[in-house]
C-alpha positions as protocol buffer text, in pm:
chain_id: "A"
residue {
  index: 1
  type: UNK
  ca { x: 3995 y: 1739 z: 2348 }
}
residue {
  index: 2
  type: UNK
  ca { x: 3996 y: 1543 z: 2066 }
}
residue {
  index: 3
  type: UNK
  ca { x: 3863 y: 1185 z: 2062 }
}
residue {
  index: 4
  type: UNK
  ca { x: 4050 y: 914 z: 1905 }
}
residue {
  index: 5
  type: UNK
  ca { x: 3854 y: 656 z: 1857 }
}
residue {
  index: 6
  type: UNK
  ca { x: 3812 y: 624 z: 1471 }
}
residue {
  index: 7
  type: UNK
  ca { x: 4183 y: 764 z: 1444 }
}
residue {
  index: 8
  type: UNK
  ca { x: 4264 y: 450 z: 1627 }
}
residue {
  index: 9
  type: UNK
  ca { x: 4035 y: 236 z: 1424 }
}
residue {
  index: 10
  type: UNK
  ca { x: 4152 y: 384 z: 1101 }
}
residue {
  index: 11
  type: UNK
  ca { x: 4548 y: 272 z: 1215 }
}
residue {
  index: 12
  type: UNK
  ca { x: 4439 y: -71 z: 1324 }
}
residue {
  index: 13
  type: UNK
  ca { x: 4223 y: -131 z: 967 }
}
residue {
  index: 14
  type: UNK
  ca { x: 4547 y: -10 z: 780 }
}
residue {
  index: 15
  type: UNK
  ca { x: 4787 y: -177 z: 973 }
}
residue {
  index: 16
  type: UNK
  ca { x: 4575 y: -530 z: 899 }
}
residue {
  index: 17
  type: UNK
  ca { x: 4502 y: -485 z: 524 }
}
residue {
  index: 18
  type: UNK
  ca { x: 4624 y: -676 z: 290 }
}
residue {
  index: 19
  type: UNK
  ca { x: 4877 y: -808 z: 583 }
}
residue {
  index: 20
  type: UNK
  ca { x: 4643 y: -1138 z: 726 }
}
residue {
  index: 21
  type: UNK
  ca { x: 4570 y: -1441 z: 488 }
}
residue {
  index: 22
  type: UNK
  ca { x: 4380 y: -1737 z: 513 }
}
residue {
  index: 23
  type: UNK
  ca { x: 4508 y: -2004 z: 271 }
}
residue {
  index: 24
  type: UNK
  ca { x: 4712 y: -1823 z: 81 }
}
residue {
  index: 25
  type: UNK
  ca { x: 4445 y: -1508 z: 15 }
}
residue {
  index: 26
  type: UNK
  ca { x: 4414 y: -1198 z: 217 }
}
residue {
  index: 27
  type: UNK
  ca { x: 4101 y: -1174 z: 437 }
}
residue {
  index: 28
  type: UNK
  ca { x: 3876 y: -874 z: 411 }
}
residue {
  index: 29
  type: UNK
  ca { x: 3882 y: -626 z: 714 }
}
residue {
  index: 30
  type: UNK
  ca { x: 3591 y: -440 z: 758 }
}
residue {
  index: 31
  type: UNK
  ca { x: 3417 y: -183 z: 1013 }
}
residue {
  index: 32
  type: UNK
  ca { x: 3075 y: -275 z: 873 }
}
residue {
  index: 33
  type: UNK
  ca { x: 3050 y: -576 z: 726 }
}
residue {
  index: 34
  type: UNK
  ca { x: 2895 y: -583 z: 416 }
}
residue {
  index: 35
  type: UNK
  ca { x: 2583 y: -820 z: 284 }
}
residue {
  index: 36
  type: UNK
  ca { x: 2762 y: -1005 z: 53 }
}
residue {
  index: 37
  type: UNK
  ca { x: 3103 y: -1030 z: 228 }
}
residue {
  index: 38
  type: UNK
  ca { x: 3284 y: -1355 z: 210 }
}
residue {
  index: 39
  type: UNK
  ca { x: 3467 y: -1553 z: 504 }
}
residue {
  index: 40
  type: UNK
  ca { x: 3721 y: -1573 z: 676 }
}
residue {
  index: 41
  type: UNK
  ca { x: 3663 y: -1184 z: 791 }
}
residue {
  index: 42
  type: UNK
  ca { x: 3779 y: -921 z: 1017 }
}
residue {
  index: 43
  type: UNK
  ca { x: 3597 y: -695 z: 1172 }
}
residue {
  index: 44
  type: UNK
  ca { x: 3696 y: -375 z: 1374 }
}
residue {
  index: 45
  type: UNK
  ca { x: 3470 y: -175 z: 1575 }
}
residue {
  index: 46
  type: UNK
  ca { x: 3516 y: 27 z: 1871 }
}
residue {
  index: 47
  type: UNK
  ca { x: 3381 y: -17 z: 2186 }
}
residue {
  index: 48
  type: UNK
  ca { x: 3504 y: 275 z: 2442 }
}
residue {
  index: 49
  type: UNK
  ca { x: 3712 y: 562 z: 2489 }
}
residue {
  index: 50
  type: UNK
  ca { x: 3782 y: 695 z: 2837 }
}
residue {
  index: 51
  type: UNK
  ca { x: 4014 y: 998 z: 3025 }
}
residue {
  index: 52
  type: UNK
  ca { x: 4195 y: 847 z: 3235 }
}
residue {
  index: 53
  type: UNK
  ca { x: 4441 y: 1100 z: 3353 }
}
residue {
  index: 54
  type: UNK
  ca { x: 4433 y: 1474 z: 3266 }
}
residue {
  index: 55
  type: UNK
  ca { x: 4676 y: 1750 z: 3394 }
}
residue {
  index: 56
  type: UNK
  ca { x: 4779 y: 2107 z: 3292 }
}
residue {
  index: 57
  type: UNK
  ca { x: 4980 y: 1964 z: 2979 }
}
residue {
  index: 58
  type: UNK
  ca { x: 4830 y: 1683 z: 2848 }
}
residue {
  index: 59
  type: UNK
  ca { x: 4487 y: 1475 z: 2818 }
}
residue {
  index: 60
  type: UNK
  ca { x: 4498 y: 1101 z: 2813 }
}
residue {
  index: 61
  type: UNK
  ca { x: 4250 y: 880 z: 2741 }
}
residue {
  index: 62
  type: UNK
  ca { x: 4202 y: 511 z: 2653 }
}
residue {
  index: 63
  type: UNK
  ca { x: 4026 y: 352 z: 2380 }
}
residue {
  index: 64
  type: UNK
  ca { x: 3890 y: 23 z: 2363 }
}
residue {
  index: 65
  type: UNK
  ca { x: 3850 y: -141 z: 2017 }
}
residue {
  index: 66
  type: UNK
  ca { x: 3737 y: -483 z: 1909 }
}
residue {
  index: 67
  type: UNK
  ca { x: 3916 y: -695 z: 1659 }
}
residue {
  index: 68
  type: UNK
  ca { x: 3635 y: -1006 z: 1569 }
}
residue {
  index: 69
  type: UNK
  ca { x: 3798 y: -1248 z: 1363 }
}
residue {
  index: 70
  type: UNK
  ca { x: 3478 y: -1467 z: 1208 }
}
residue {
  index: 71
  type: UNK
  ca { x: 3507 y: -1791 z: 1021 }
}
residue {
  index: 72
  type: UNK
  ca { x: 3225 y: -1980 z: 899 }
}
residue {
  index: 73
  type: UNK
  ca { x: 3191 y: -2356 z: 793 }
}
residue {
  index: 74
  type: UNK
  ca { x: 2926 y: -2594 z: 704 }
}
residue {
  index: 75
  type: UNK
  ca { x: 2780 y: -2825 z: 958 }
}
residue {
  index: 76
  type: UNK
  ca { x: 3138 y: -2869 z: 1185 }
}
residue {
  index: 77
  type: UNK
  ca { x: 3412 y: -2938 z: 934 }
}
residue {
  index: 78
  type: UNK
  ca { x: 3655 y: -2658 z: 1080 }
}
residue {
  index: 79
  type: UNK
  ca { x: 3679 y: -2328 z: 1173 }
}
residue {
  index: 80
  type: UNK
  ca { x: 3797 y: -2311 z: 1486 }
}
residue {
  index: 81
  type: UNK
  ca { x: 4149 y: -2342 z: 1448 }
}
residue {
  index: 82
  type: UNK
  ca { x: 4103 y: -2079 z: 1173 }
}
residue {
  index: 83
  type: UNK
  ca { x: 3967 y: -1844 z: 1411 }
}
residue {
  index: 84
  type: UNK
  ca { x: 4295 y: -1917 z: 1664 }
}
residue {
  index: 85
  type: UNK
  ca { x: 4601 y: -1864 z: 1377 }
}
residue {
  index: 86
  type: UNK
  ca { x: 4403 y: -1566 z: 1242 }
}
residue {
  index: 87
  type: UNK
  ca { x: 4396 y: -1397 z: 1538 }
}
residue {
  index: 88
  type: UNK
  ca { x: 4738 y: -1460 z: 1652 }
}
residue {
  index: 89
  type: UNK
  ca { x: 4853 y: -1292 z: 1320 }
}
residue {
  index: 90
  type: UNK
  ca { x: 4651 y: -995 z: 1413 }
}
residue {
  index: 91
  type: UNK
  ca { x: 4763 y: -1002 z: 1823 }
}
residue {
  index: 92
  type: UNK
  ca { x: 5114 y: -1001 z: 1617 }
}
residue {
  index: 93
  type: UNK
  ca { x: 5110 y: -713 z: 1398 }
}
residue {
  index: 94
  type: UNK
  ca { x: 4888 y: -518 z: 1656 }
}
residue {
  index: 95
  type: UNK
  ca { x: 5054 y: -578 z: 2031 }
}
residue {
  index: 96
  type: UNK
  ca { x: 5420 y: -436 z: 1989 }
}
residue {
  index: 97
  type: UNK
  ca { x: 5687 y: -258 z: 2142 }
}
residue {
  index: 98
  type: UNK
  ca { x: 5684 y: 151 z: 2138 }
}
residue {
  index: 99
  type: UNK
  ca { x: 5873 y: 110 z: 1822 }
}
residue {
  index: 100
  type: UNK
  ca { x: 5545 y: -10 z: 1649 }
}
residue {
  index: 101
  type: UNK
  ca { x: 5266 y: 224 z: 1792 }
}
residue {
  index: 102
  type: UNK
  ca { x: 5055 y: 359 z: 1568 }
}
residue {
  index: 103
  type: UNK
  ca { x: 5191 y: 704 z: 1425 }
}
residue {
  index: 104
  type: UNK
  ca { x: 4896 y: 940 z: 1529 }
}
residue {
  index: 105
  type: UNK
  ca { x: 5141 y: 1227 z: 1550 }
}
residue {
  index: 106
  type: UNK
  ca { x: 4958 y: 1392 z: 1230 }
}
residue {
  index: 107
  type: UNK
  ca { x: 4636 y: 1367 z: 1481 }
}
residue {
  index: 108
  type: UNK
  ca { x: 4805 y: 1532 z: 1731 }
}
residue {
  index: 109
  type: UNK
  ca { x: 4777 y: 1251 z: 1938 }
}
residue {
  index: 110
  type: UNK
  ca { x: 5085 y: 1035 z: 2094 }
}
residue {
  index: 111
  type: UNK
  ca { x: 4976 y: 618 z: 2116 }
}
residue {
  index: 112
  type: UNK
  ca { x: 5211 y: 484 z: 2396 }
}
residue {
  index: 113
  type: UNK
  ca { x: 5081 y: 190 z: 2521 }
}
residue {
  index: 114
  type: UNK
  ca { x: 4900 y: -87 z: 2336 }
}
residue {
  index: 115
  type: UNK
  ca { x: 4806 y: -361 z: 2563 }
}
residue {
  index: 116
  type: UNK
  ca { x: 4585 y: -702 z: 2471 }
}
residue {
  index: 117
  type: UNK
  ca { x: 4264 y: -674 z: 2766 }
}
residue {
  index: 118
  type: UNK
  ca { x: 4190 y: -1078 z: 2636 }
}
residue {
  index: 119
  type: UNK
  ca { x: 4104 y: -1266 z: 2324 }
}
residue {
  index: 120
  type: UNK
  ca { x: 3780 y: -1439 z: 2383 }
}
residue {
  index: 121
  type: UNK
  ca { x: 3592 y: -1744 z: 2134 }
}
residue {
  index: 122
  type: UNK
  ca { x: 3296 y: -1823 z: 2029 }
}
residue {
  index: 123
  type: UNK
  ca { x: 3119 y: -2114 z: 1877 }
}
residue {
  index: 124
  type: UNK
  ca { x: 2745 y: -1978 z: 1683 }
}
residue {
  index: 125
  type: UNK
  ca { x: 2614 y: -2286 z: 1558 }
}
residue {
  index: 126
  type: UNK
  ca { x: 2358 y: -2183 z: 1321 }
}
residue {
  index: 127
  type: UNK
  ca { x: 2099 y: -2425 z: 1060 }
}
residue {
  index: 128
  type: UNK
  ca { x: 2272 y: -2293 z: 778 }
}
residue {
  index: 129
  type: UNK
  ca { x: 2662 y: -2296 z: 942 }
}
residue {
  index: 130
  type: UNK
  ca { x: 2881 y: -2290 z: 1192 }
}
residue {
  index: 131
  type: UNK
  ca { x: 3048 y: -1963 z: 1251 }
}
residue {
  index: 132
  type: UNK
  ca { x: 3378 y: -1976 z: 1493 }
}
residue {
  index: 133
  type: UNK
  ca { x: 3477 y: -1607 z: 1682 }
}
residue {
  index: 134
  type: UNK
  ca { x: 3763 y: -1456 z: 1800 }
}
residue {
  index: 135
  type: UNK
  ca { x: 3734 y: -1147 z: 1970 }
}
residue {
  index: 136
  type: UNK
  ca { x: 4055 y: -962 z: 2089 }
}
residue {
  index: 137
  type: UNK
  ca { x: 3952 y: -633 z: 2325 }
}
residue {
  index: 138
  type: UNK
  ca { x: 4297 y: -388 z: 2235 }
}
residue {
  index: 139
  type: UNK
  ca { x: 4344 y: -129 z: 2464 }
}
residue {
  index: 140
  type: UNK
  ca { x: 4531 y: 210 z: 2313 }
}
residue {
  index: 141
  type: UNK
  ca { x: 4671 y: 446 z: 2535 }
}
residue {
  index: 142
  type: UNK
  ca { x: 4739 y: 810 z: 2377 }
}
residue {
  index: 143
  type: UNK
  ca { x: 4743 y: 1142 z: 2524 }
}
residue {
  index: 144
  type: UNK
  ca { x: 4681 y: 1437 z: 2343 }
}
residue {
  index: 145
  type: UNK
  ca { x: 4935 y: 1743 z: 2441 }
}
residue {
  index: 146
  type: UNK
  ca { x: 4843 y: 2079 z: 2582 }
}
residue {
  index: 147
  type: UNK
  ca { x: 5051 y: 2340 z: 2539 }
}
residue {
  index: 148
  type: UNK
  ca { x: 5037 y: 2668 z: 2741 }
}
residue {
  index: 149
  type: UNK
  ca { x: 5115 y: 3045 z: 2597 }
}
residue {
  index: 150
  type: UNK
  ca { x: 4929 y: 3235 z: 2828 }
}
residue {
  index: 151
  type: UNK
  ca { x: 5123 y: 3577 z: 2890 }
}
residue {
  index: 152
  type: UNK
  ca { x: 5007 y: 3868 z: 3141 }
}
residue {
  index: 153
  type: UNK
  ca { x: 5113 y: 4237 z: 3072 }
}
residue {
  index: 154
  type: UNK
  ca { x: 5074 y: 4566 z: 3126 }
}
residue {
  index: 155
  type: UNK
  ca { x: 5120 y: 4689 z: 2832 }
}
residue {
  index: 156
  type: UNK
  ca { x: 5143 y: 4641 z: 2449 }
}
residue {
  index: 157
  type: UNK
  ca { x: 5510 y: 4726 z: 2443 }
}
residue {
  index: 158
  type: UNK
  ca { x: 5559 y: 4392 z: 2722 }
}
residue {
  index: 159
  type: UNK
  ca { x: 5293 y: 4228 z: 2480 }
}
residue {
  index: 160
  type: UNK
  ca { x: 5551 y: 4237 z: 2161 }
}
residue {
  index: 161
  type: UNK
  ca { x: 5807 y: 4156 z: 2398 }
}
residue {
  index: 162
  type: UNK
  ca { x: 5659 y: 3846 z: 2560 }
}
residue {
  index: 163
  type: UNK
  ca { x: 5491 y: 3754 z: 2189 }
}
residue {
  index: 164
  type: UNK
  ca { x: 5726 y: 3490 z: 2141 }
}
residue {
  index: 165
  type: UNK
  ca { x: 5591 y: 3289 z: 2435 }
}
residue {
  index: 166
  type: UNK
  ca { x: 5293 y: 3132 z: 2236 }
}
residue {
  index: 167
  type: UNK
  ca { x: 5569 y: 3004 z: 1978 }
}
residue {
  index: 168
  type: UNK
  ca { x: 5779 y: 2824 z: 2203 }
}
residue {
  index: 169
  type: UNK
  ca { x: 5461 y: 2655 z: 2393 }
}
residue {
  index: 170
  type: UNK
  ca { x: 5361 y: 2545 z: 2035 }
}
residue {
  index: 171
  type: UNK
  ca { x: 5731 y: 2400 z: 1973 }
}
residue {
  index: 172
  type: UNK
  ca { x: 5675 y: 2236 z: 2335 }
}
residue {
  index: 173
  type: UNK
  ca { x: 5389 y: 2032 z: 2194 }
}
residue {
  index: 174
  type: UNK
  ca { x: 5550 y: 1933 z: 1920 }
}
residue {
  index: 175
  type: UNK
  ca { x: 5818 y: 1852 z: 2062 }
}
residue {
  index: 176
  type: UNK
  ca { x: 5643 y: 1629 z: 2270 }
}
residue {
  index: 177
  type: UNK
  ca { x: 5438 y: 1457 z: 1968 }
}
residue {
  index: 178
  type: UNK
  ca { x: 5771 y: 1359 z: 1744 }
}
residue {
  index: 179
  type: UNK
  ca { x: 5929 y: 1128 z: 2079 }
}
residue {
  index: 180
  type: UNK
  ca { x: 5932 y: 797 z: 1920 }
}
């Protein structure tokens, strides 16, 4: 099975770039945040990935990822509010409909449920700053097809008969992977 966590990660970094501003400039989305990176930020990082169900055709699993929106202000002039509109334009462009899932189909993978597990905040007030959090948990649903081309024969002449079998259990899957 494969695990989908950074494939997950990679959708929700690209899905958020260049797409969130702060006063008119976009704000930097990260996975690691850098030394010298400058605020308002985003940062997405995951936390889980589970199997919840698994059967003969198909392995699903659910990953939890973080998005931490992080704001940071001198002494308490703002921040906070920041911290809410920022992450409301994320919870936006992140929690839709099954029109909007992430396309993982090029994974292999199927995303069919994207769910919001709570957005929790933070205050850190710190000597130099105060830093106001936002942290949403997203929950992704996928499931990875299995497809099945096992054949039993006697022979090699029911072997090139039956041959196609592996083909059409291939079509299966991807048949299953291009549902929108």
């Amino acid at each position: 099975m494969i695990d989908a966590m950074h494939h997950i990660r990679k959708a929700i970094i690209d899905r958020l770039t260049g797409n969130i501003t702060h006063n008119g400039s976009p704000v930097s989305i990260y996975n690691v945040i850098p030394k010298n990176a400058s605020y308002p930020l985003i940062r997405i990082y995951s936390v889980s990935s589970n199997e919840i169900d698994q059967n003969q055709t198909t392995f699903n699993s659910e990953i939890l990822t973080r998005v931490e929106v992080v704001t940071r202000f001198s002494g308490d002039d703002g921040g906070e509010l920041s911290a809410n509109r920022l992450i409301s334009d994320c919870l936006n462009l992140l929690r839709t409909r099954s029109d909007g899932y992430f396309d993982l189909s090029a994974n292999g993978l199927k995303v069919y449920v994207v769910e919001n597990n709570g957005i929790t905040y933070l205050t850190d007030n710190f000597s130099d700053h105060t830093y106001h959090r936002a942290i949403m948990d997203l929950s992704v649903i996928n499931k990875k097809p299995i497809g099945n081309g096992i054949i039993t024969c006697l022979n090699m002449k029911q072997a090139k008969i039956r041959r196609k079998k592996g083909a059409e259990a291939a079509d299966a899957v991807n048949s299953v992977l291009s549902q929108k």
